[in-house]
PDB file as gemmi writes it, atoms N, CA and C in Angstrom:
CRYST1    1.000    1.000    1.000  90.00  90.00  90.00 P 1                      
ATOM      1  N   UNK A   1     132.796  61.504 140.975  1.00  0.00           N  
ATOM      2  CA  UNK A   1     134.083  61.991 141.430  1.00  0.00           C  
ATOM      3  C   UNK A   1     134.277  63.419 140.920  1.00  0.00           C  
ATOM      4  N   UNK A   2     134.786  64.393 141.784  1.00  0.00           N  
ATOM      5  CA  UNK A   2     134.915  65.606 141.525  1.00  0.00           C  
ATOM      6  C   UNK A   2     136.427  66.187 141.282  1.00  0.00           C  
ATOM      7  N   UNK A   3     136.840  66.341 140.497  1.00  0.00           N  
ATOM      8  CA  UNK A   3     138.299  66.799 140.137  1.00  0.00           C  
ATOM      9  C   UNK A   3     138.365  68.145 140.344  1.00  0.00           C  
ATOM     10  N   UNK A   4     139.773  68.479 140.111  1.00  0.00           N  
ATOM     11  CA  UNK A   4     139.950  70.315 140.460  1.00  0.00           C  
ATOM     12  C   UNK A   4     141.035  70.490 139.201  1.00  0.00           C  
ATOM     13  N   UNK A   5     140.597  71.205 138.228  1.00  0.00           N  
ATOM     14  CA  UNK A   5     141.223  71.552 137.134  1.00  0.00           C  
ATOM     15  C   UNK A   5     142.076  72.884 136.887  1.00  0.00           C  
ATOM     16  N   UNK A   6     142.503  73.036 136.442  1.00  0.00           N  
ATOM     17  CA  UNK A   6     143.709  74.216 136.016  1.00  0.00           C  
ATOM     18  C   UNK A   6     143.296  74.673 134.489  1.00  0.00           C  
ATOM     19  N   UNK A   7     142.650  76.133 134.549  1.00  0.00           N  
ATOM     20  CA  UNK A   7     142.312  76.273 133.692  1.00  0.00           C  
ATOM     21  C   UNK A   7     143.120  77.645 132.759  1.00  0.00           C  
ATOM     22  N   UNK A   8     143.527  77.889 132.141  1.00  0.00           N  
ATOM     23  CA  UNK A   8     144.099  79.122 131.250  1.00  0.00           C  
ATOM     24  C   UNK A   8     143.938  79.663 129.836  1.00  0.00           C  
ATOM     25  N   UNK A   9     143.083  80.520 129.591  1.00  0.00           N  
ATOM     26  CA  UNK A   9     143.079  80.839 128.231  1.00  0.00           C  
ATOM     27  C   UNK A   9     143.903  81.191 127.161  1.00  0.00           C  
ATOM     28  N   UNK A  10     143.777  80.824 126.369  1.00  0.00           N  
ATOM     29  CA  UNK A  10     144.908  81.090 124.982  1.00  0.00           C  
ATOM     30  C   UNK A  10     145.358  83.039 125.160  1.00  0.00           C  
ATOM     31  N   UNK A  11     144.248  83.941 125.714  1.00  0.00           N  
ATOM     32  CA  UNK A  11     144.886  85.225 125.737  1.00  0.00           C  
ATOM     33  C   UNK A  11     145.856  85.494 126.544  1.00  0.00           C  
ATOM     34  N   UNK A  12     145.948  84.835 127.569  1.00  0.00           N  
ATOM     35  CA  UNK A  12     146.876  84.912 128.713  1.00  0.00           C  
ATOM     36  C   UNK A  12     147.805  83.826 128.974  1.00  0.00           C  
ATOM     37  N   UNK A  13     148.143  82.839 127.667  1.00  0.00           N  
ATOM     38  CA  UNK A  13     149.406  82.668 127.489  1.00  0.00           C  
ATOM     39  C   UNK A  13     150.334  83.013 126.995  1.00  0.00           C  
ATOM     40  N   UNK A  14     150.958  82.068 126.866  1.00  0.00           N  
ATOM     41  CA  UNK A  14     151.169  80.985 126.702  1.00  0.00           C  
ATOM     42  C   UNK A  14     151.646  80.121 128.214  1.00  0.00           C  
ATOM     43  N   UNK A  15     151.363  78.828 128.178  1.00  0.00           N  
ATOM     44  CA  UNK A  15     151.830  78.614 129.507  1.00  0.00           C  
ATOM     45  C   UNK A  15     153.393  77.238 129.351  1.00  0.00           C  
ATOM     46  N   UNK A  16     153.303  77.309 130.889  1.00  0.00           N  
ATOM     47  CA  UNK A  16     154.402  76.060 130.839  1.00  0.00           C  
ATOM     48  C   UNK A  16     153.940  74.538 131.177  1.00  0.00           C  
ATOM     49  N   UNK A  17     154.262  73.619 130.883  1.00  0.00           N  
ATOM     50  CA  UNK A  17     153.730  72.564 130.661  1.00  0.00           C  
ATOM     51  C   UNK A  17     153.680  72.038 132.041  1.00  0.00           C  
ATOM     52  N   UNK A  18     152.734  71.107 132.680  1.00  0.00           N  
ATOM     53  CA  UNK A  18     153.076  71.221 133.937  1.00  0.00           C  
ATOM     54  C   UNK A  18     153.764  69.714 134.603  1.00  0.00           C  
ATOM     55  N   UNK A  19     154.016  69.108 133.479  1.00  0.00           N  
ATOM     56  CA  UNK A  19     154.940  67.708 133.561  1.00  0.00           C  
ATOM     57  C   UNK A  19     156.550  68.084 133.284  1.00  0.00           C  
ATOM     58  N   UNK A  20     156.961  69.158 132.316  1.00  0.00           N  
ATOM     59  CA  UNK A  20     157.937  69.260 132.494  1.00  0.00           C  
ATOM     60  C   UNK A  20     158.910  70.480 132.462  1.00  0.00           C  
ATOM     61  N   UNK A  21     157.884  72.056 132.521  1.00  0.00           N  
ATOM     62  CA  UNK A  21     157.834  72.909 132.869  1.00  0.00           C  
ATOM     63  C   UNK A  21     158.525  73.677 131.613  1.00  0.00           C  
ATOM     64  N   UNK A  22     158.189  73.304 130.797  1.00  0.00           N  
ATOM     65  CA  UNK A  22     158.846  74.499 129.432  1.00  0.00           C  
ATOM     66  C   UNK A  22     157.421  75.126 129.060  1.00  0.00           C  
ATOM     67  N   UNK A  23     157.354  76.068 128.465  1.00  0.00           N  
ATOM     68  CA  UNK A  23     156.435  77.106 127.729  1.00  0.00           C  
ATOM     69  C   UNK A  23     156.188  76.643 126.350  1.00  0.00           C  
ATOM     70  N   UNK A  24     155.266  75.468 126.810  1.00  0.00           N  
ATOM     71  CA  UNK A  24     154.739  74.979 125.163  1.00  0.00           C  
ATOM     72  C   UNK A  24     153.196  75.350 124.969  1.00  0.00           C  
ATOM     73  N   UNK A  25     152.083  75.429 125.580  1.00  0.00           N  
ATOM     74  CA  UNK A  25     150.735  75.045 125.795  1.00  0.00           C  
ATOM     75  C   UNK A  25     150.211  76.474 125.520  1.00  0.00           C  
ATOM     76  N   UNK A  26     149.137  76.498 124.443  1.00  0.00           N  
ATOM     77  CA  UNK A  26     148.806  77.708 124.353  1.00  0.00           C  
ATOM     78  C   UNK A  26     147.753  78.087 125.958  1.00  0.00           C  
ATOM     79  N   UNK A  27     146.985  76.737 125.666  1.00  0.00           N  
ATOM     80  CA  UNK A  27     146.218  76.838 127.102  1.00  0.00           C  
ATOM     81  C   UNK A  27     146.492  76.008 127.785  1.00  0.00           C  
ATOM     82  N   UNK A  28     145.802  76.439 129.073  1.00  0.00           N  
ATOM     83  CA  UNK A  28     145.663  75.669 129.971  1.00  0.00           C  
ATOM     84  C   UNK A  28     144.469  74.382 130.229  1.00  0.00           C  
ATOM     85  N   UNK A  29     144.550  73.349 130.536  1.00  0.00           N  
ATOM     86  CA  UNK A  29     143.390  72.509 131.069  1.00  0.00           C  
ATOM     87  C   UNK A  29     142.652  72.258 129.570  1.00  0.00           C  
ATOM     88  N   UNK A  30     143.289  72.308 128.762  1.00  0.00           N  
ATOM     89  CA  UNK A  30     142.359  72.291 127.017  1.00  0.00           C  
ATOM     90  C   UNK A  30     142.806  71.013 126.655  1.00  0.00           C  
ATOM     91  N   UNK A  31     143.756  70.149 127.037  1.00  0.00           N  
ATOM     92  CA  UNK A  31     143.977  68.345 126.449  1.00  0.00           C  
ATOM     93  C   UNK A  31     145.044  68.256 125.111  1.00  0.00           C  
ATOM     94  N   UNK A  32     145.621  69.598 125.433  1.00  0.00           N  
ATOM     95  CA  UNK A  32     146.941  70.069 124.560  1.00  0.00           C  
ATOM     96  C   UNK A  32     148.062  69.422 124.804  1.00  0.00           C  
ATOM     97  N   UNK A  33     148.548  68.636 123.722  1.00  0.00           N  
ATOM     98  CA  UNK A  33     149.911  67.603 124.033  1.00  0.00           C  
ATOM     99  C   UNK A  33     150.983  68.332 123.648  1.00  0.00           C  
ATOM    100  N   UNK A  34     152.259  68.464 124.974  1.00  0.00           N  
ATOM    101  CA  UNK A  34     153.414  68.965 124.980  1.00  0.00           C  
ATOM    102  C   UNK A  34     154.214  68.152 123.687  1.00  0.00           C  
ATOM    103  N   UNK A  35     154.800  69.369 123.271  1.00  0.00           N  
ATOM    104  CA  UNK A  35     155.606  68.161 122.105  1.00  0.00           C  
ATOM    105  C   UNK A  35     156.940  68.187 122.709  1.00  0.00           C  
ATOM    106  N   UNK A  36     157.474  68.876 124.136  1.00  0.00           N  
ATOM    107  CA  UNK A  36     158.621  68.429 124.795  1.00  0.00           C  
ATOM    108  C   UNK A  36     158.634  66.931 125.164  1.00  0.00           C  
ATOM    109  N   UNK A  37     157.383  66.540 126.151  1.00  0.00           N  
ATOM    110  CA  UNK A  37     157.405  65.416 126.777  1.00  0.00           C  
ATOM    111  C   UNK A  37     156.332  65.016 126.591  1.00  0.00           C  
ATOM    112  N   UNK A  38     155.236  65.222 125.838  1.00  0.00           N  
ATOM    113  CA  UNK A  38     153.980  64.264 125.001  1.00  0.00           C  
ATOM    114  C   UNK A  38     153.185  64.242 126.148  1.00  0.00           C  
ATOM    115  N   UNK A  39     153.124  64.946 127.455  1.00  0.00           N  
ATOM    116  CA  UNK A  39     152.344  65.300 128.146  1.00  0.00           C  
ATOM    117  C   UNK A  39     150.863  65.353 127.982  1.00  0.00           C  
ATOM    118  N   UNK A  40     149.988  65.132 127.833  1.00  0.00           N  
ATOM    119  CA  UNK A  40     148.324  65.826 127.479  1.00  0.00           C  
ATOM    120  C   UNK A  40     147.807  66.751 128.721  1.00  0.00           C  
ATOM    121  N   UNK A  41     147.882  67.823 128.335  1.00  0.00           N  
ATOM    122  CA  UNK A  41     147.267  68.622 129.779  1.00  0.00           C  
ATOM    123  C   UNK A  41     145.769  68.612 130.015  1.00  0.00           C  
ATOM    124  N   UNK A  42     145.417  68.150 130.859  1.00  0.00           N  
ATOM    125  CA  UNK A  42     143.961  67.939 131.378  1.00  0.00           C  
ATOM    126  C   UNK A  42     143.261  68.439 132.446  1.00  0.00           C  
ATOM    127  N   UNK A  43     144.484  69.383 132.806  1.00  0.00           N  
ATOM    128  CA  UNK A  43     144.519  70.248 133.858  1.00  0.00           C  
ATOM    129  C   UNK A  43     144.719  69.971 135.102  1.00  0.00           C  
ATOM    130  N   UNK A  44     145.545  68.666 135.108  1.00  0.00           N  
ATOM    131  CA  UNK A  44     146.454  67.943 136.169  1.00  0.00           C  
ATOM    132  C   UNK A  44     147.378  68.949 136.421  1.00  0.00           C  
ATOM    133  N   UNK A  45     147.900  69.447 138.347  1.00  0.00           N  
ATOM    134  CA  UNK A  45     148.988  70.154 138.815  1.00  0.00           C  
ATOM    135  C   UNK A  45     148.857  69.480 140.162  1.00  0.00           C  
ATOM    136  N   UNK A  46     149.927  70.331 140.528  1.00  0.00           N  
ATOM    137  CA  UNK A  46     150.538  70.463 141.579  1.00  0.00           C  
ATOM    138  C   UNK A  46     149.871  70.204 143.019  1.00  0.00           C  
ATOM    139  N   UNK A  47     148.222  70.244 143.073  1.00  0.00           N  
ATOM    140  CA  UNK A  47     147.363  70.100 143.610  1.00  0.00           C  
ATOM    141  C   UNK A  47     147.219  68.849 144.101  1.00  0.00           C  
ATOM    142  N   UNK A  48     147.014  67.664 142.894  1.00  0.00           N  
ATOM    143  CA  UNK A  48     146.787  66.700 142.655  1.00  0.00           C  
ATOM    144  C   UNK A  48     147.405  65.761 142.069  1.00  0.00           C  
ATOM    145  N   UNK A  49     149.230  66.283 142.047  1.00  0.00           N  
ATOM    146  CA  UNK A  49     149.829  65.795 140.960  1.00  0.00           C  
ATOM    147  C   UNK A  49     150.130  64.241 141.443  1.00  0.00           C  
ATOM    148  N   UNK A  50     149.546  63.573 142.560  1.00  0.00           N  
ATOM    149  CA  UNK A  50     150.076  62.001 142.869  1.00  0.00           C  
ATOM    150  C   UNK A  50     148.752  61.419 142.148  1.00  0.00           C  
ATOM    151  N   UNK A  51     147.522  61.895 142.073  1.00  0.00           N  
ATOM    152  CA  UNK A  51     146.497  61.273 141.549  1.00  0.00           C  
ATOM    153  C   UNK A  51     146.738  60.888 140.048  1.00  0.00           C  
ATOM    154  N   UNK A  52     146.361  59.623 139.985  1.00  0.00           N  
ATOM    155  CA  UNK A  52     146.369  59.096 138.717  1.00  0.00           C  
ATOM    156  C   UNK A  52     144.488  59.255 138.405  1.00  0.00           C  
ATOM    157  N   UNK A  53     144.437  59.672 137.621  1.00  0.00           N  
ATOM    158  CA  UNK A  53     143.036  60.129 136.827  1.00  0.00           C  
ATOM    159  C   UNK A  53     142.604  59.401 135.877  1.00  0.00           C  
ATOM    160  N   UNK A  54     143.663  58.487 135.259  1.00  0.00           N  
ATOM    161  CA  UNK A  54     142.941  58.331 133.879  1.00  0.00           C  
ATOM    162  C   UNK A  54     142.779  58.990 132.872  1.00  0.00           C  
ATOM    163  N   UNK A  55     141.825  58.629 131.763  1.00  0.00           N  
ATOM    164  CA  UNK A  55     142.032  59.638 130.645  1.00  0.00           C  
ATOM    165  C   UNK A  55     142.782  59.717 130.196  1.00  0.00           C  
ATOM    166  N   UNK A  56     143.561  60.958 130.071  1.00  0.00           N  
ATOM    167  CA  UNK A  56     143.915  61.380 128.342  1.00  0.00           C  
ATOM    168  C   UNK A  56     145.511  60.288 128.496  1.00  0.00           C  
ATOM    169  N   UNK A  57     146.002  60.592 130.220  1.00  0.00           N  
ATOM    170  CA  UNK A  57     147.299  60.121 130.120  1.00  0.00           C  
ATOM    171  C   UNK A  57     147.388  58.521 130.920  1.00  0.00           C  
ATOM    172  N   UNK A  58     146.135  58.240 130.949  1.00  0.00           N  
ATOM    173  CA  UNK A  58     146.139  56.293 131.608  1.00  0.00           C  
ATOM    174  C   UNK A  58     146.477  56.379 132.876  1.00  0.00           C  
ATOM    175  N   UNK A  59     146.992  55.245 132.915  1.00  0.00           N  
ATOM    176  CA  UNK A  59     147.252  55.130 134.319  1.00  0.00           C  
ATOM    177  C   UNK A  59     149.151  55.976 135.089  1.00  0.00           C  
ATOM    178  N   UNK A  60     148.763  57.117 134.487  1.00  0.00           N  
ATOM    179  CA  UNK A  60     150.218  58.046 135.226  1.00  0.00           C  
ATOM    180  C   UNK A  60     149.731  59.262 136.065  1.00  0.00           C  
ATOM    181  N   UNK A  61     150.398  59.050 137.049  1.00  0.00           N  
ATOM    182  CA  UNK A  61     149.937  60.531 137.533  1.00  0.00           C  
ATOM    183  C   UNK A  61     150.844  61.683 137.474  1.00  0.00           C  
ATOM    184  N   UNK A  62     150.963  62.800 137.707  1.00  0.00           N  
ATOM    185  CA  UNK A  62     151.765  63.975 137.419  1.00  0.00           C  
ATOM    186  C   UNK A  62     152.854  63.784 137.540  1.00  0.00           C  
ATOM    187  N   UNK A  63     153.239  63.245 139.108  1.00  0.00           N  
ATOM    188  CA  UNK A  63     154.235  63.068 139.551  1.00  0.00           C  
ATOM    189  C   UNK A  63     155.478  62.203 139.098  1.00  0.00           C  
ATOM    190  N   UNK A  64     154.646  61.071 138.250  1.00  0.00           N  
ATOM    191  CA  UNK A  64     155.169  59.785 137.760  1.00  0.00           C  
ATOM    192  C   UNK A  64     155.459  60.594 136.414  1.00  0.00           C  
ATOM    193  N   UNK A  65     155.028  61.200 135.830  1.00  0.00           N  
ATOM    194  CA  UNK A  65     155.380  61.330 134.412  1.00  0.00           C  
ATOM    195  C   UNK A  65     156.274  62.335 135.124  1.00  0.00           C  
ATOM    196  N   UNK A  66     156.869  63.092 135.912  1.00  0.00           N  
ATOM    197  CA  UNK A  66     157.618  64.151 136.075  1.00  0.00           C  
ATOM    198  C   UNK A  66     158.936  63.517 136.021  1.00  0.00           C  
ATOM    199  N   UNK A  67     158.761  62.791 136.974  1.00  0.00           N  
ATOM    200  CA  UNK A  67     159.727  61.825 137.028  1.00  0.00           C  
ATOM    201  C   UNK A  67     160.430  61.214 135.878  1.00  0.00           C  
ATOM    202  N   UNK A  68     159.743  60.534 135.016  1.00  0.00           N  
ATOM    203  CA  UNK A  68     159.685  59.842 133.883  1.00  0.00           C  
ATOM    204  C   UNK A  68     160.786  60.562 132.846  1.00  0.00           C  
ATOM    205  N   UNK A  69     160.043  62.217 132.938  1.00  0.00           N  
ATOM    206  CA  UNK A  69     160.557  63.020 131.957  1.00  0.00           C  
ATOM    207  C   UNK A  69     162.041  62.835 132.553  1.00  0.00           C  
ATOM    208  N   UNK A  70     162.111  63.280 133.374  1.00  0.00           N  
ATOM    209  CA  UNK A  70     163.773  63.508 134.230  1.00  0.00           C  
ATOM    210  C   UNK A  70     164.609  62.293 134.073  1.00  0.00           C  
ATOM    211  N   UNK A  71     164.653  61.165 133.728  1.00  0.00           N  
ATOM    212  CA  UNK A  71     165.015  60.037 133.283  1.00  0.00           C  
ATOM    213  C   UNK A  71     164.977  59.792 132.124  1.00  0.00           C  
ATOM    214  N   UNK A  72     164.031  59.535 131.710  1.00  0.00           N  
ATOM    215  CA  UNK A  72     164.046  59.493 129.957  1.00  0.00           C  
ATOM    216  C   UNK A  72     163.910  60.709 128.949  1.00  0.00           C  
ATOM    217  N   UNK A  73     163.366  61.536 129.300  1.00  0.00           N  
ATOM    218  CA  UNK A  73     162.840  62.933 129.052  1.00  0.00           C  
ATOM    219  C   UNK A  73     161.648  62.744 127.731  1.00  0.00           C  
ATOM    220  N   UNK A  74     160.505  61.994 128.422  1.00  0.00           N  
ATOM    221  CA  UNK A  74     159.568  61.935 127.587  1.00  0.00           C  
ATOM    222  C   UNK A  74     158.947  61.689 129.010  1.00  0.00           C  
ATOM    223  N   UNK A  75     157.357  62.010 129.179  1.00  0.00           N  
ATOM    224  CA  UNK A  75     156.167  61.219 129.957  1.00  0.00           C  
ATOM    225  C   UNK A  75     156.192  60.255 130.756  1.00  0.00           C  
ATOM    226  N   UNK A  76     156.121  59.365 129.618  1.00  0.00           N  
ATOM    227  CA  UNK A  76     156.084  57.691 129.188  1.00  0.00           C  
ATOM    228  C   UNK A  76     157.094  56.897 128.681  1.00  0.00           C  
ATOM    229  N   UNK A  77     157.314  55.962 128.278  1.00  0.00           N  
ATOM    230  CA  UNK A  77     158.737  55.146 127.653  1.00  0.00           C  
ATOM    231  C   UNK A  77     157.941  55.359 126.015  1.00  0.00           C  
ATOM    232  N   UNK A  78     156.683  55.302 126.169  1.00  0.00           N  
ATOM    233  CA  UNK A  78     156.056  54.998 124.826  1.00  0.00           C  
ATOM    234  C   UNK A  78     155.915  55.997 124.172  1.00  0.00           C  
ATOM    235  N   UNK A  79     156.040  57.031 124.535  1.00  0.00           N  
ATOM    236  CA  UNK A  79     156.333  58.927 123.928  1.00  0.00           C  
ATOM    237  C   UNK A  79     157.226  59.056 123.323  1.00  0.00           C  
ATOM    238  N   UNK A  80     158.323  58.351 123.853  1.00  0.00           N  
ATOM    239  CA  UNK A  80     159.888  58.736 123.622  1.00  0.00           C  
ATOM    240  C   UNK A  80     160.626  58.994 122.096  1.00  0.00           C  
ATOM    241  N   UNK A  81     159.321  58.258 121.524  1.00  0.00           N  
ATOM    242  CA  UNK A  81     159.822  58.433 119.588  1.00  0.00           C  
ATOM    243  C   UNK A  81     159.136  60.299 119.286  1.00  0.00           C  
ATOM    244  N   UNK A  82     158.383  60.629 120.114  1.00  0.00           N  
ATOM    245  CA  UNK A  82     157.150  61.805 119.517  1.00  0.00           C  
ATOM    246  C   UNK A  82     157.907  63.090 120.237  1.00  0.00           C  
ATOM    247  N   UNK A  83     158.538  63.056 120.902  1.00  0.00           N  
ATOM    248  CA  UNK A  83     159.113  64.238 121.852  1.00  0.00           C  
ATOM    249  C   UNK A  83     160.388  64.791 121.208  1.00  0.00           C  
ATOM    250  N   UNK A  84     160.388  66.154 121.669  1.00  0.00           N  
ATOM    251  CA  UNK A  84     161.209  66.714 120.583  1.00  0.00           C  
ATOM    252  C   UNK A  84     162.512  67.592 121.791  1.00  0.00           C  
ATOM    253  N   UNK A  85     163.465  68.547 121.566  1.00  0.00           N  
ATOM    254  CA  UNK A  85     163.931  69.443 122.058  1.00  0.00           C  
ATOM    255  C   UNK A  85     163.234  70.887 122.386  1.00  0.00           C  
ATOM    256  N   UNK A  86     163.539  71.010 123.925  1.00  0.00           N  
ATOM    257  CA  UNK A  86     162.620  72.278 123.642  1.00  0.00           C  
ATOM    258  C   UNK A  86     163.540  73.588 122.841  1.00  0.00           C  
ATOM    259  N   UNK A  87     162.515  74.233 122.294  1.00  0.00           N  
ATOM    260  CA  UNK A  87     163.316  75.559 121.373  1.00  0.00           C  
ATOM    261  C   UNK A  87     163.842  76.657 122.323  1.00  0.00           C  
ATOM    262  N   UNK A  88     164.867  77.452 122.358  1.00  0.00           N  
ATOM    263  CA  UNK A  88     165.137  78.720 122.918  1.00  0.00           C  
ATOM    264  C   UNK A  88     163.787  79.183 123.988  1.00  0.00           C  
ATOM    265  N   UNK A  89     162.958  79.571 123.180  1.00  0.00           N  
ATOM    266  CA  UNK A  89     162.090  80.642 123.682  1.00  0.00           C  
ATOM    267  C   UNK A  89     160.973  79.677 124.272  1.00  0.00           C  
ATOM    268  N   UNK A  90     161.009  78.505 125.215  1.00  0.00           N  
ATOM    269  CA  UNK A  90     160.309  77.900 125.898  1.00  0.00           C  
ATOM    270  C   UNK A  90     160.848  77.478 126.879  1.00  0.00           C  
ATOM    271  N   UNK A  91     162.076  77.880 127.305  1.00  0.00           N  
ATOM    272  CA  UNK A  91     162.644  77.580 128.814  1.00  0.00           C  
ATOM    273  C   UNK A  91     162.284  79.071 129.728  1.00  0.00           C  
ATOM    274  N   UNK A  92     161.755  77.870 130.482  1.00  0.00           N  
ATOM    275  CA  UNK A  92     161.545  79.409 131.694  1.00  0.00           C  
ATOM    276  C   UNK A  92     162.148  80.100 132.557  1.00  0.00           C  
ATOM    277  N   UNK A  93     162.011  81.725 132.385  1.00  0.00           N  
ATOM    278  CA  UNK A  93     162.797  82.504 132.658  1.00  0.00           C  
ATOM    279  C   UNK A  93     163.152  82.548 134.408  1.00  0.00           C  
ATOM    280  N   UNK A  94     162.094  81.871 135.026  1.00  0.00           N  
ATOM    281  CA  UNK A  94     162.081  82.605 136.098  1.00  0.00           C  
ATOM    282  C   UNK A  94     161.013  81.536 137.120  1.00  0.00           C  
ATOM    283  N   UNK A  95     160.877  81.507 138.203  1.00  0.00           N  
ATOM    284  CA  UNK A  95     159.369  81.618 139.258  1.00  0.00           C  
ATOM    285  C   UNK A  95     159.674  79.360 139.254  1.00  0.00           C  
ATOM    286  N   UNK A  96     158.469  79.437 139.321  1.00  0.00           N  
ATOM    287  CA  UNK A  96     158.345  78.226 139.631  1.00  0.00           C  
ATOM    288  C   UNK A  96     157.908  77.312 138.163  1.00  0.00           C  
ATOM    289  N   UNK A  97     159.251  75.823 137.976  1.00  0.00           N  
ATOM    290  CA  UNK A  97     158.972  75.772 137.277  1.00  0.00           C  
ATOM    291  C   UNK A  97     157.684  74.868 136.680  1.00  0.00           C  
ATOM    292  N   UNK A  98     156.870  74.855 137.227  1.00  0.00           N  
ATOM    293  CA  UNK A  98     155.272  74.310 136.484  1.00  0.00           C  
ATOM    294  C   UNK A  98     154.439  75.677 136.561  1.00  0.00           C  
ATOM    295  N   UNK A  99     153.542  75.071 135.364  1.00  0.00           N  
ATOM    296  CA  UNK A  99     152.340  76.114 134.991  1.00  0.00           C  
ATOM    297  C   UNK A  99     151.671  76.191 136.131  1.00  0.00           C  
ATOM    298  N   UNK A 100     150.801  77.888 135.841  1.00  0.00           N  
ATOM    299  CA  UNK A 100     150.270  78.409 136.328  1.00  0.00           C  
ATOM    300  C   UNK A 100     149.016  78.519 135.617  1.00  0.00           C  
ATOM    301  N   UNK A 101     147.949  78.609 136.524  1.00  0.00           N  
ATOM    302  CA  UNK A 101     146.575  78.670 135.543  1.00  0.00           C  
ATOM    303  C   UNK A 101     144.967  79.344 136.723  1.00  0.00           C  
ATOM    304  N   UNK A 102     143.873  79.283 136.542  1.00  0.00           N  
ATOM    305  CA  UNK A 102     143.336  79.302 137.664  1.00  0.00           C  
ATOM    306  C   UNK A 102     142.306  77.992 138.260  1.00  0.00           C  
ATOM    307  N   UNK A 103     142.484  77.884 139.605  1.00  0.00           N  
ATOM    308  CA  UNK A 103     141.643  76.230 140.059  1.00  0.00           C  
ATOM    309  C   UNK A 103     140.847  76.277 139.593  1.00  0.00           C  
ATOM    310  N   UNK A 104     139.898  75.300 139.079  1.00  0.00           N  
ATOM    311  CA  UNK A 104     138.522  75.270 138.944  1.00  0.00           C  
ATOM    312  C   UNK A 104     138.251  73.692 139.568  1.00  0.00           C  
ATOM    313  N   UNK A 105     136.764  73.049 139.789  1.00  0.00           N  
ATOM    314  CA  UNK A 105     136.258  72.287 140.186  1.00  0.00           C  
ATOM    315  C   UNK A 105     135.083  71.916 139.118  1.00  0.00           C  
ATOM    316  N   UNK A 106     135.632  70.463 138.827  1.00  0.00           N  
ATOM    317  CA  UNK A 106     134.907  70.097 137.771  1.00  0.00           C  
ATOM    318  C   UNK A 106     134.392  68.253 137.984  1.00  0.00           C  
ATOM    319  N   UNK A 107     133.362  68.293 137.585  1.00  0.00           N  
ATOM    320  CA  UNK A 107     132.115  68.513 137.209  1.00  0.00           C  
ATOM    321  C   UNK A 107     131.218  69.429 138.025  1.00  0.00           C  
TER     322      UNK A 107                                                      
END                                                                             
């Protein structure tokens, strides 16, 4: 199976999370857990966000944890102790709110 990943380097962030769109993630597509919504980025977007993948975040797909957040404001129900407030300087200013990164195709 061939996935399409979202990739962003630590120089050209920081980015926004792409489950619940604050500016936490230094990178992109690196398996970096939002401490807004306990997200793991794996380089799941907008692309692919109904696919459930597996891995880092089980059986959720983008869409479902988007959701999730907007209701409970964690991921998962099972996050909900680990998730925090986002700070000032991680709400986004502007554009669209999920990360941005560049496609890649992986494996």
């Amino acid at each position: 199976m061939t996935f399409m990943v979202v990739r962003g380097s630590a120089e050209n962030g920081p980015y926004r999370c792409p489950c619940c769109g604050y500016i936490t993630l230094a990178e992109r597509g690196a398996f970096e857990i939002c401490e807004v919504c306990y997200w793991e980025d794996d380089g799941q977007d907008e692309h692919d966000a109904d696919e459930v993948r597996g891995g880092p975040n089980h059986d959720l797909s983008l869409r479902q944890a988007r959701q999730n957040f907007e209701a409970i404001g964690a991921c998962n129900e099972y996050c909900c102790p680990f998730v925090r407030v986002p700070l000032p300087a991680e709400h986004p200013d502007s554009g669209s709110l999920y990360g941005t990164g560049t496609l890649y195709s992986w494996p």
